[in-house]
N, C-alpha and C positions, 0 to 999 in steps of 0.2 A: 683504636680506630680500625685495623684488619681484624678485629673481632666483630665489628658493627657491620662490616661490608660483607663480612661470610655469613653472617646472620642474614643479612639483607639481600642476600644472591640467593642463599637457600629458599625464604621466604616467596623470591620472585619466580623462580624455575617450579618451587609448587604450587604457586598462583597458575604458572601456564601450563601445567601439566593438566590441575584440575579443569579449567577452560577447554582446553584440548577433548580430553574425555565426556565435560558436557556435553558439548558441539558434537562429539560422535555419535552421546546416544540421542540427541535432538534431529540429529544433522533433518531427519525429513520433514521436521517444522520449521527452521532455518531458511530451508531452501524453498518455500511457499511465502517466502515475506516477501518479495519483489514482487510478488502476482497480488497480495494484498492491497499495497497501495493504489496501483491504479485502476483493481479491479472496487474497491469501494469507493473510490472517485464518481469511478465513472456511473456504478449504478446508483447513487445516493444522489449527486446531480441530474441523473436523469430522472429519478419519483421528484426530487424539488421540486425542477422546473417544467416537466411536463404531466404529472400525477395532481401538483401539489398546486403548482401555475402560481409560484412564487417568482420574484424577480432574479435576471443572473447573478448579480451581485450578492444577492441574497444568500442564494442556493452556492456560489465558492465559499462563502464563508460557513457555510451548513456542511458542506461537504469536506470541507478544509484538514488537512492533520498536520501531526509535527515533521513527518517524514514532505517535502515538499516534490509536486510533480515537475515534469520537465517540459509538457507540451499540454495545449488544451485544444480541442476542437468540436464546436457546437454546431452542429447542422439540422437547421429550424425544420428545412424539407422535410428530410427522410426520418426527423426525429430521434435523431442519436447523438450520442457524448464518445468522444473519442480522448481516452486520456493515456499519458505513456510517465510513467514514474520507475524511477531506477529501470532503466531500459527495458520495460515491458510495458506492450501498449495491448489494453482492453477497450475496445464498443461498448457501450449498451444501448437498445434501442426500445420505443415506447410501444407497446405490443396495444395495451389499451386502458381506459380509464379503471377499467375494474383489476385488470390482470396488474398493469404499473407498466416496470419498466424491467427487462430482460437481459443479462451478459451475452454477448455473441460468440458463439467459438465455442470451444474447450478451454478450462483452465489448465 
C-alpha cells in the first residue's frame, strides 16, 4: 500500500510540474482568454443582430459558448453590445451594413 502512494505522489508532482512548465511557455495565450470570451460575445451578437437582423433570442444562442458571460447589455440607440465575461468587459458597435460590426477600445 506505501508502495502505491509513493507511486502515486511521484506521478502527481510530475503531473504539476509538467502543467507548470506548459503554463509558462503558453503563459501569453493563457492570459488573452478572459479577453476572448466577451470579446467574441460581443462582436458576434452585434453582426447577428444588427448585420444579419436576426432576432435577440436568436443571435444569444448564435453567440452562445461553453465559457458563460456574467452581464449583457443591448443598446438599440447607439447600436452597441456590451458584454463582460470572467471580469472583462468588451463594446462592439455597428459601424454599418457593409463594414458590420466593430470592437471598441483596445484589446
Amino acid at each position: 500500500m506505501k508502495r502505491f502512494l509513493r507511486i502515486s505522489l511521484v506521478i502527481l508532482i510530475v503531473l504539476l510540474i509538467s502543467a507548470g512548465a506548459w503554463s509558462l511557455a503558453n503563459w501569453h495565450h493563457l492570459r488573452s482568454f478572459p479577453h476572448i470570451i466577451s470579446s467574441f460575445y460581443s462582436k458576434e451578437f452585434c453582426s447577428c443582430y444588427f448585420v444579419v437582423e436576426r432576432s435577440e433570442p436568436f443571435c444569444h444562442n448564435y453567440a452562445r459558448q461553453y465559457v458563460p458571460i456574467s452581464d449583457f447589455k443591448l443598446n438599440k440607440e447607439e447600436k452597441s453590445v456590451t458584454v463582460t465575461g470572467l471580469g472583462i468587459t468588451t463594446t462592439s458597435v455597428f459601424v454599418d451594413a457593409r463594414y458590420g460590426c466593430r470592437i471598441q477600445g483596445a484589446l
